[in-house]
C-alpha positions, 0 to 999 in steps of 0.5 A, a space after each residue: 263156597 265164597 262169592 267168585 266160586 259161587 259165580 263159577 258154579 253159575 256160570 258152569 250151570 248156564 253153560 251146561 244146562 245141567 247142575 249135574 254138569 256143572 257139578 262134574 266139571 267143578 269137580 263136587 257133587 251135585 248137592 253142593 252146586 244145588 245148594 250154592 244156586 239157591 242160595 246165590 238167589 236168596 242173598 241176591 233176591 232175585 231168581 235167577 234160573 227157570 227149572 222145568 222138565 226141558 232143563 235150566 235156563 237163565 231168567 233175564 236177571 240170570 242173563 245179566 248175572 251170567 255176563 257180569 258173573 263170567 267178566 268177574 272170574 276172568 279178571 278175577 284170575 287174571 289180578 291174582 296172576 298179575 299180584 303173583 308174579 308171573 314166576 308164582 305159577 299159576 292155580 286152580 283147574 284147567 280143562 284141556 280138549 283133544 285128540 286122544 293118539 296126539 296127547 297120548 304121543 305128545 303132550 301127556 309125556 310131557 305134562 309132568 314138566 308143566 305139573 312142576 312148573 305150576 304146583 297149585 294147578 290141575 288138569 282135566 283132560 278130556 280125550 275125544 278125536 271128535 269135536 266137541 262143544 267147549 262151552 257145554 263141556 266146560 272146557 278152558 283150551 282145545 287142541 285141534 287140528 286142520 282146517 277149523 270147520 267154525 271160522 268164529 272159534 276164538 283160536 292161534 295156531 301153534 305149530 304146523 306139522 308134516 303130513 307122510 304116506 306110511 307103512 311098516 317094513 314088512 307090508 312094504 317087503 311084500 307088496 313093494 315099495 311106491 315110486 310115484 302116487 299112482 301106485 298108491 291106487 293099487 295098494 291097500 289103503 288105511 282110511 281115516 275118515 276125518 281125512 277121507 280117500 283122495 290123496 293130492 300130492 305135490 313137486 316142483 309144481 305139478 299136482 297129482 290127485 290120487 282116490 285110494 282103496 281100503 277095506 278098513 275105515 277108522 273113525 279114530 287115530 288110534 285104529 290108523 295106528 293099530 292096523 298100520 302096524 299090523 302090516 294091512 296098508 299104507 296111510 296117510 297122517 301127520 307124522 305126530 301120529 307115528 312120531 316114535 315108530 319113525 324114530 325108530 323105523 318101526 314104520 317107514 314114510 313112502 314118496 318122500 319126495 313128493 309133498 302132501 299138505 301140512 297140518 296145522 295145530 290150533 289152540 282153541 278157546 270157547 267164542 266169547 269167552 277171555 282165554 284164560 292166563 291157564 289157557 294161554 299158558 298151556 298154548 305156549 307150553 305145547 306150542 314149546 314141544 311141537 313147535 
Protein backbone atom coordinates (compact mmCIF):
# COMPACT_ATOMS: atom_id res chain seq x y z
CA UNK A 1 0.00 0.00 0.00
CA UNK A 2 1.31 3.68 -0.61
CA UNK A 3 1.32 6.33 2.24
CA UNK A 4 -2.65 7.63 1.61
CA UNK A 5 -3.79 3.80 1.79
CA UNK A 6 -1.66 3.13 4.53
CA UNK A 7 -3.48 5.98 6.41
CA UNK A 8 -6.94 4.87 5.39
CA UNK A 9 -6.23 1.63 6.63
CA UNK A 10 -4.98 3.32 10.09
CA UNK A 11 -7.85 5.34 10.19
CA UNK A 12 -10.17 2.19 9.44
CA UNK A 13 -8.47 0.51 12.36
CA UNK A 14 -8.78 3.32 14.77
CA UNK A 15 -12.28 3.72 14.01
CA UNK A 16 -13.11 -0.10 14.32
CA UNK A 17 -11.01 -1.16 16.83
CA UNK A 18 -10.23 -4.27 15.03
CA UNK A 19 -7.75 -4.98 12.07
CA UNK A 20 -10.23 -7.65 10.95
CA UNK A 21 -12.86 -4.72 10.71
CA UNK A 22 -10.60 -2.55 9.08
CA UNK A 23 -9.72 -5.40 6.74
CA UNK A 24 -13.72 -6.12 5.54
CA UNK A 25 -14.59 -2.29 5.14
CA UNK A 26 -11.06 -1.90 2.70
CA UNK A 27 -12.11 -4.83 1.19
CA UNK A 28 -8.61 -7.12 1.89
CA UNK A 29 -7.56 -9.49 3.97
CA UNK A 30 -6.45 -9.12 7.52
CA UNK A 31 -2.79 -9.83 6.94
CA UNK A 32 -2.37 -7.07 4.75
CA UNK A 33 -4.00 -4.45 7.20
CA UNK A 34 -1.52 -6.28 9.97
CA UNK A 35 1.37 -5.99 7.60
CA UNK A 36 0.90 -2.19 6.50
CA UNK A 37 0.34 -1.10 10.45
CA UNK A 38 3.35 -2.49 11.16
CA UNK A 39 5.30 -1.30 8.91
CA UNK A 40 3.63 2.15 8.96
CA UNK A 41 5.39 2.02 12.51
CA UNK A 42 8.75 0.96 11.55
CA UNK A 43 9.09 3.64 8.96
CA UNK A 44 7.74 6.16 11.17
CA UNK A 45 9.60 4.74 14.46
CA UNK A 46 7.16 5.18 16.63
CA UNK A 47 4.43 2.74 17.90
CA UNK A 48 1.32 3.91 17.13
CA UNK A 49 -1.23 1.27 18.63
CA UNK A 50 -1.48 -0.69 21.88
CA UNK A 51 -2.43 -4.31 21.33
CA UNK A 52 -4.08 -6.40 24.54
CA UNK A 53 -6.74 -8.80 24.93
CA UNK A 54 -9.42 -5.89 25.34
CA UNK A 55 -8.35 -4.87 21.60
CA UNK A 56 -6.55 -1.84 20.00
CA UNK A 57 -6.16 1.48 21.05
CA UNK A 58 -4.09 4.36 19.59
CA UNK A 59 -1.06 5.35 21.78
CA UNK A 60 -0.94 9.21 21.88
CA UNK A 61 1.14 9.37 18.76
CA UNK A 62 -1.61 7.09 17.37
CA UNK A 63 -3.92 10.03 18.22
CA UNK A 64 -1.87 12.41 16.70
CA UNK A 65 -1.32 10.29 13.56
CA UNK A 66 -5.09 9.62 13.67
CA UNK A 67 -6.03 13.46 13.26
CA UNK A 68 -3.47 14.17 10.89
CA UNK A 69 -3.99 11.04 8.97
CA UNK A 70 -8.05 11.40 8.59
CA UNK A 71 -7.70 15.52 7.39
CA UNK A 72 -4.74 14.09 4.71
CA UNK A 73 -7.41 11.59 3.20
CA UNK A 74 -10.29 13.82 2.91
CA UNK A 75 -8.29 16.79 1.05
CA UNK A 76 -6.64 13.89 -0.57
CA UNK A 77 -9.92 13.07 -2.10
CA UNK A 78 -11.07 16.35 -2.56
CA UNK A 79 -7.67 17.65 -4.72
CA UNK A 80 -8.00 14.84 -6.81
CA UNK A 81 -12.01 15.70 -7.65
CA UNK A 82 -10.98 19.37 -7.76
CA UNK A 83 -7.80 18.29 -10.46
CA UNK A 84 -10.61 15.80 -12.50
CA UNK A 85 -13.10 18.26 -13.22
CA UNK A 86 -16.14 17.86 -11.78
CA UNK A 87 -17.37 15.68 -15.08
CA UNK A 88 -14.50 13.24 -14.52
CA UNK A 89 -16.67 11.08 -12.24
CA UNK A 90 -15.80 10.42 -9.04
CA UNK A 91 -13.65 6.96 -7.69
CA UNK A 92 -12.73 4.44 -5.09
CA UNK A 93 -15.35 3.17 -2.39
CA UNK A 94 -18.33 4.52 -0.79
CA UNK A 95 -20.06 3.07 2.16
CA UNK A 96 -23.75 3.58 2.07
CA UNK A 97 -26.39 2.98 5.36
CA UNK A 98 -29.83 2.28 5.14
CA UNK A 99 -33.12 0.88 5.79
CA UNK A 100 -33.57 -2.16 3.75
CA UNK A 101 -37.60 -1.82 2.25
CA UNK A 102 -36.40 2.28 1.08
CA UNK A 103 -33.07 1.14 -0.77
CA UNK A 104 -34.67 -1.82 -2.07
CA UNK A 105 -37.91 0.19 -3.27
CA UNK A 106 -36.20 3.32 -4.18
CA UNK A 107 -32.55 3.60 -4.36
CA UNK A 108 -31.24 0.48 -5.60
CA UNK A 109 -33.27 0.30 -8.92
CA UNK A 110 -31.68 3.29 -9.59
CA UNK A 111 -28.10 2.75 -8.51
CA UNK A 112 -27.39 1.89 -12.13
CA UNK A 113 -27.81 5.42 -13.15
CA UNK A 114 -25.27 6.67 -10.41
CA UNK A 115 -22.91 3.39 -11.46
CA UNK A 116 -22.61 4.90 -14.93
CA UNK A 117 -22.18 8.23 -14.06
CA UNK A 118 -19.10 7.39 -11.96
CA UNK A 119 -17.03 4.23 -13.84
CA UNK A 120 -14.29 4.35 -11.28
CA UNK A 121 -16.81 4.03 -8.23
CA UNK A 122 -18.01 1.23 -5.93
CA UNK A 123 -20.48 0.96 -3.48
CA UNK A 124 -20.94 -1.23 -0.42
CA UNK A 125 -24.12 -0.98 0.73
CA UNK A 126 -25.21 -2.04 4.07
CA UNK A 127 -28.67 -2.76 4.76
CA UNK A 128 -30.07 -2.58 8.28
CA UNK A 129 -33.50 -0.83 9.53
CA UNK A 130 -31.67 -0.22 12.85
CA UNK A 131 -29.29 2.61 13.59
CA UNK A 132 -26.29 1.83 13.31
CA UNK A 133 -22.81 3.36 14.38
CA UNK A 134 -21.24 4.94 11.26
CA UNK A 135 -17.63 5.20 12.48
CA UNK A 136 -17.29 1.67 14.08
CA UNK A 137 -18.98 0.57 10.46
CA UNK A 138 -16.85 2.46 8.16
CA UNK A 139 -19.66 4.08 6.72
CA UNK A 140 -19.22 7.31 4.38
CA UNK A 141 -23.16 8.22 4.12
CA UNK A 142 -26.62 7.12 6.04
CA UNK A 143 -29.79 7.20 4.79
CA UNK A 144 -32.36 7.61 7.65
CA UNK A 145 -35.49 8.65 8.34
CA UNK A 146 -37.52 10.68 10.98
CA UNK A 147 -36.60 12.44 13.85
CA UNK A 148 -32.75 11.94 14.63
CA UNK A 149 -32.26 10.60 18.08
CA UNK A 150 -28.32 12.10 17.91
CA UNK A 151 -29.09 15.98 17.28
CA UNK A 152 -24.72 16.37 17.10
CA UNK A 153 -24.71 13.80 13.83
CA UNK A 154 -23.46 15.68 11.04
CA UNK A 155 -26.57 15.60 8.71
CA UNK A 156 -29.04 17.42 5.55
CA UNK A 157 -32.39 16.85 4.93
CA UNK A 158 -33.41 15.67 1.54
CA UNK A 159 -36.69 14.97 1.05
CA UNK A 160 -39.71 15.00 2.97
CA UNK A 161 -42.28 12.57 2.23
CA UNK A 162 -46.26 11.60 3.08
CA UNK A 163 -46.89 9.29 5.64
CA UNK A 164 -50.83 7.38 4.98
CA UNK A 165 -52.98 4.44 6.88
CA UNK A 166 -53.01 1.68 4.29
CA UNK A 167 -54.58 -1.32 3.55
CA UNK A 168 -55.16 -3.74 0.80
CA UNK A 169 -58.65 -3.96 -1.21
CA UNK A 170 -59.79 -7.25 0.06
CA UNK A 171 -59.11 -6.46 3.92
CA UNK A 172 -61.08 -3.47 3.40
CA UNK A 173 -63.91 -5.50 1.24
CA UNK A 174 -64.46 -7.38 4.34
CA UNK A 175 -63.87 -5.19 7.41
CA UNK A 176 -65.18 -1.91 5.90
CA UNK A 177 -63.52 1.06 4.84
CA UNK A 178 -62.81 4.02 7.71
CA UNK A 179 -64.79 7.26 7.55
CA UNK A 180 -62.96 9.12 10.60
CA UNK A 181 -59.81 7.90 13.01
CA UNK A 182 -61.72 6.65 15.64
CA UNK A 183 -62.87 3.56 13.50
CA UNK A 184 -59.25 2.74 13.17
CA UNK A 185 -59.44 1.57 16.96
CA UNK A 186 -61.81 -1.22 15.90
CA UNK A 187 -59.69 -2.52 13.01
CA UNK A 188 -56.95 -4.73 13.36
CA UNK A 189 -53.75 -2.57 13.27
CA UNK A 190 -49.74 -3.51 11.73
CA UNK A 191 -47.60 -2.22 14.51
CA UNK A 192 -44.18 -1.23 13.32
CA UNK A 193 -42.52 -0.61 16.48
CA UNK A 194 -40.10 2.05 15.33
CA UNK A 195 -43.40 4.10 15.26
CA UNK A 196 -45.46 2.40 18.02
CA UNK A 197 -49.34 2.30 18.42
CA UNK A 198 -50.68 5.73 18.80
CA UNK A 199 -51.62 7.44 15.64
CA UNK A 200 -52.42 11.60 15.49
CA UNK A 201 -54.27 12.71 12.67
CA UNK A 202 -54.97 16.19 11.49
CA UNK A 203 -57.75 18.70 9.38
CA UNK A 204 -58.56 22.04 9.10
CA UNK A 205 -57.12 22.40 12.90
CA UNK A 206 -58.49 19.88 14.78
CA UNK A 207 -56.23 16.98 16.21
CA UNK A 208 -57.31 13.64 16.67
CA UNK A 209 -55.03 10.83 18.90
CA UNK A 210 -56.06 7.49 18.28
CA UNK A 211 -54.15 4.17 20.43
CA UNK A 212 -54.77 1.36 17.81
CA UNK A 213 -54.49 -2.63 18.20
CA UNK A 214 -52.59 -5.21 16.53
CA UNK A 215 -51.76 -8.87 17.23
CA UNK A 216 -48.43 -8.42 14.83
CA UNK A 217 -45.79 -6.24 15.81
CA UNK A 218 -42.67 -5.96 13.32
CA UNK A 219 -39.46 -4.87 13.93
CA UNK A 220 -38.48 -4.15 10.17
CA UNK A 221 -40.22 -2.59 7.09
CA UNK A 222 -40.26 -5.62 5.21
CA UNK A 223 -42.67 -7.57 7.86
CA UNK A 224 -45.17 -3.99 7.53
CA UNK A 225 -45.14 -5.08 3.90
CA UNK A 226 -45.41 -8.53 3.97
CA UNK A 227 -48.43 -8.76 6.54
CA UNK A 228 -50.34 -5.56 4.69
CA UNK A 229 -50.37 -7.35 1.63
CA UNK A 230 -51.47 -10.57 3.04
CA UNK A 231 -54.84 -8.97 3.97
CA UNK A 232 -54.04 -8.86 8.53
CA UNK A 233 -54.82 -4.71 8.90
CA UNK A 234 -54.13 -1.63 8.17
CA UNK A 235 -51.07 0.52 8.64
CA UNK A 236 -49.59 3.38 9.03
CA UNK A 237 -46.20 4.26 6.86
CA UNK A 238 -44.42 6.60 4.56
CA UNK A 239 -45.72 6.04 1.11
CA UNK A 240 -42.04 5.30 -0.04
CA UNK A 241 -42.79 1.73 1.73
CA UNK A 242 -45.58 0.84 -0.64
CA UNK A 243 -44.63 3.47 -3.50
CA UNK A 244 -45.42 0.40 -6.14
CA UNK A 245 -48.48 -1.47 -4.86
CA UNK A 246 -49.97 2.57 -4.58
CA UNK A 247 -49.23 2.83 -8.26
CA UNK A 248 -50.92 -0.01 -8.63
CA UNK A 249 -53.78 -0.18 -6.41
CA UNK A 250 -52.59 -3.10 -5.12
CA UNK A 251 -52.92 -1.22 -1.65
CA UNK A 252 -55.25 1.62 -0.98
CA UNK A 253 -54.44 4.74 1.46
CA UNK A 254 -57.61 5.16 4.13
CA UNK A 255 -58.67 8.79 5.61
CA UNK A 256 -56.97 10.68 2.84
CA UNK A 257 -58.65 13.47 3.96
CA UNK A 258 -57.09 13.58 7.27
CA UNK A 259 -53.18 14.20 7.73
CA UNK A 260 -50.90 12.61 9.49
CA UNK A 261 -47.03 14.02 10.19
CA UNK A 262 -44.61 13.72 7.28
CA UNK A 263 -41.34 12.03 7.46
CA UNK A 264 -38.14 13.45 6.77
CA UNK A 265 -35.16 11.68 5.04
CA UNK A 266 -31.78 12.84 6.19
CA UNK A 267 -28.58 12.12 4.75
CA UNK A 268 -25.99 11.43 7.53
CA UNK A 269 -22.25 11.73 7.56
CA UNK A 270 -20.19 10.42 10.64
CA UNK A 271 -19.63 13.41 13.70
CA UNK A 272 -16.23 14.60 12.86
CA UNK A 273 -15.56 13.62 9.92
CA UNK A 274 -15.79 15.96 6.12
CA UNK A 275 -18.49 14.64 4.20
CA UNK A 276 -16.79 13.37 1.44
CA UNK A 277 -17.52 14.85 -2.54
CA UNK A 278 -18.77 10.58 -2.73
CA UNK A 279 -20.79 11.42 -0.16
CA UNK A 280 -22.00 14.51 -0.89
CA UNK A 281 -22.65 13.20 -4.48
CA UNK A 282 -24.93 10.48 -3.39
CA UNK A 283 -26.87 12.94 -1.06
CA UNK A 284 -27.57 14.75 -4.17
CA UNK A 285 -28.22 11.91 -6.54
CA UNK A 286 -31.04 10.60 -3.89
CA UNK A 287 -32.00 13.66 -3.15
CA UNK A 288 -32.86 13.87 -7.38
CA UNK A 289 -35.19 10.77 -6.87
CA UNK A 290 -37.26 11.25 -3.67
CA UNK A 291 -37.13 14.90 -3.88
Amino acid sequence: MDRLQAMTAFVRVVETGSFSQAARQIGVGQPAISKTIAQLEERLQVRLLLRSTHGLTPTDAGVRFYERAKTAIQEADEAELEAKGAGAGLSGRLRVSAATTFARLMVIPRLPEFLAAHLGLEIDVVLDDRVIDLVSEGIDIALRMGELADSAVVARRIATGRRSVVATPAYLETHGMPQVPADIATHQAVVYTQLGNSWTFRRHGTEVSVVVSGRVRFTAAEGIRAAVKADMGLAVTSDWMFWPELQSGEVLRVLEDWALPDIDLWAVFPTGRLASAKARAFADFVETIVG
